[in-house]
N, C-alpha and C positions, 0 to 999 in steps of 0.2 A: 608398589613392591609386592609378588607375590610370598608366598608362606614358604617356599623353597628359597628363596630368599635371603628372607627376613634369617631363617635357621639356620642357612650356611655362613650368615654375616658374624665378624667377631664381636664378642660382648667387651665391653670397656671399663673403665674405672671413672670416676669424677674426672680427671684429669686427661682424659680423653686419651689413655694410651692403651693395648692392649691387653687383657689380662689371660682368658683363658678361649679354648675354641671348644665348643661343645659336638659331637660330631650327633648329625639326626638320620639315621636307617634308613629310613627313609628315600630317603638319596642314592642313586647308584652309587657314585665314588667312596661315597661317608660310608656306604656297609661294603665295602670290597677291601678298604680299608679295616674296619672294626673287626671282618672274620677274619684277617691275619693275625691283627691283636690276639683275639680271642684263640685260635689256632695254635699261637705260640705259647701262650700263657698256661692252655688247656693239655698239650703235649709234653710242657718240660713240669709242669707238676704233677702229669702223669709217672714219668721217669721216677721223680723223686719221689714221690710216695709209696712207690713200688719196692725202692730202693730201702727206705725206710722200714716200710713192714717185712720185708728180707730180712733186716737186720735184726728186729723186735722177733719174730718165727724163731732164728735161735740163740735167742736167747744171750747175747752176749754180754757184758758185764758193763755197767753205763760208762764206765772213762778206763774200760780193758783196751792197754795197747798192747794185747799180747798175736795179734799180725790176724784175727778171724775176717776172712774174707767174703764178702757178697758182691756176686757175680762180675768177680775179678777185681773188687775194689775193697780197700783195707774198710773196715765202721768198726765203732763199738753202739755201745743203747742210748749213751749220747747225740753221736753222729747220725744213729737212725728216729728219733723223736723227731730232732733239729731237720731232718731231711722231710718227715710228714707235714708235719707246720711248715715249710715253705711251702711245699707243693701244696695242700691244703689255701693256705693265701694266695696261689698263682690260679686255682681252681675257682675262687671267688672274683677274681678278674676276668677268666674267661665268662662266668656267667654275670657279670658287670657290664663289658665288654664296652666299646665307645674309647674314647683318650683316657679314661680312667687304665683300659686293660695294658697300654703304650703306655703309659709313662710309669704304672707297674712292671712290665718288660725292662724297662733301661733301669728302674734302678735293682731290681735284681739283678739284672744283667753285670751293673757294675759293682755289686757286692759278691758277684761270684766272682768275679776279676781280682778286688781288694782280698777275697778268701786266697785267691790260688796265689798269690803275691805271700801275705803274709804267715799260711801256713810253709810252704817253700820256705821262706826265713829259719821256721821255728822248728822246721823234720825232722831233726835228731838231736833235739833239746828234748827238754824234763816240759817243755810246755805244750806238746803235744796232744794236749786231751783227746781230740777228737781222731785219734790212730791216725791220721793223713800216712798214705807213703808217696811215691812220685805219681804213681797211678792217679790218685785220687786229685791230685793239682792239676794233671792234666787234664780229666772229666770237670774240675772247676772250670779253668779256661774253657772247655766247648762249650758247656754250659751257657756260661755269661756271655758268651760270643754269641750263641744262637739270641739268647735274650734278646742284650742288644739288638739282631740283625732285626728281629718279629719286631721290636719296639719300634725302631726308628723307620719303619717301611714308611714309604709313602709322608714323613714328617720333615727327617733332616738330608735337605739334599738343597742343590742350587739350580734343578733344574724341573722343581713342582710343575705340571701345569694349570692353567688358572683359575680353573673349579675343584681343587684341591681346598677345602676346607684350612689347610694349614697355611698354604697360599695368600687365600684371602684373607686369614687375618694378620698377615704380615705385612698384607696393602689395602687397608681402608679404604686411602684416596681410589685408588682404581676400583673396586668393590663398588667405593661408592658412585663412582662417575657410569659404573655398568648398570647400576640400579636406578638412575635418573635419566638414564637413555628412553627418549619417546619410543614406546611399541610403534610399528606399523601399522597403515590404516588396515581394518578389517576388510575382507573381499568375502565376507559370507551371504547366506541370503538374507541375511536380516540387517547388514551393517549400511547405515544414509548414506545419503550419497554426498559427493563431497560439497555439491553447489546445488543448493535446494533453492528450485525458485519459488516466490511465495505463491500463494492460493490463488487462483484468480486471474495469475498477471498472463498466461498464456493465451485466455480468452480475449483480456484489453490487446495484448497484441493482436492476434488476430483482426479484430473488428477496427483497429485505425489500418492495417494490409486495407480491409473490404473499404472502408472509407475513403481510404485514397486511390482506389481502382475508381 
């Protein structure tokens, strides 16, 4: 088993089942994979931090739902803290990056989803903290969508193919039957050859030919 291998293989538990896939850079697929991660995680926590210190710039009053807009979207000092801290945590997964920065992706993803769901609920109630108006549910929804999408690249689908890290550790058996396959014999200039005859015995042949002439 080589060291490409060995790293792409999934790691297990006592019980011989799957636990986690480590993805190694190393690897073409593992990093084509991981810069998506990192790409999406590195992008919408750029948005939100942006968004955020917009909001902190002026100044607006921490749980004011008096309608103050940044760059078309309702916040108060609340909403722009809360917006630095995610994006802030999505910026430590792009420079994490690996299945750590993906499965950071999906669940923010889906807590932008439960956000644009449950402030929707609560729009024009007394619970409002965070100003949401329709606008801002909508930019939840893209959000947790795009998330989502950077998360699950390359992870959940039915049609992985086989050097797919996420792949192989959803088929040990096959993994394993790929890594116990006999290499090929060598054809280099140094590889023996396949029928080595012993020392000497070309000579004995020879001299019983002369013998029996």
């Amino acid at each position: 088993m080589d060291a490409g291998q060995a790293l792409h293989g999934p790691s297990r538990t006592l019980r011989g089942k799957v636990r986690h896939t480590r993805l190694d850079e190393h690897l073409p697929v593992d990093h084509r994979l991981s810069m998506v991660y990192r790409i999406g995680a590195g992008l919408m926590g750029l948005v939100l931090v942006a968004f955020g210190i917009l909001g902190l710039i002026d100044k607006i009053g921490f749980f004011d739902t008096g309608g103050d807009t940044v760059a078309g979207l309702n916040t108060n000092g609340a909403l722009s803290v809360l917006s630095i801290v995610v994006g802030l945590v999505l910026f430590g997964g792009m420079v994490v990056g690996g299945n750590f920065a993906s499965t950071l992706n999906i669940v923010f993803g889906v807590a932008f989803l439960l956000s644009g769901f449950v402030n929707l609920a609560i729009l024009e109630t007394g619970f409002n903290y965070l100003a949401f108006r329709i606008q801002n549910v909508l930019f939840s929804f893209v959000v947790g969508l795009m998330l989502l999408v950077f998360g699950m690249y390359g992870r959940v689908s039915g049609g992985l193919p086989h050097d797919n890290p996420y792949w192989r550790a959803r088929h040990p058996e096959a993994t394993a039957r790929t890594v116990r396959r006999p290499l090929p014999p060598s054809t280099g200039a140094h590889a023996a050859p396949r029928y080595a005859a012993p020392a000497g015995s070309r000579h004995r042949g020879h001299g019983r030919r002369r013998h029996a002439t």
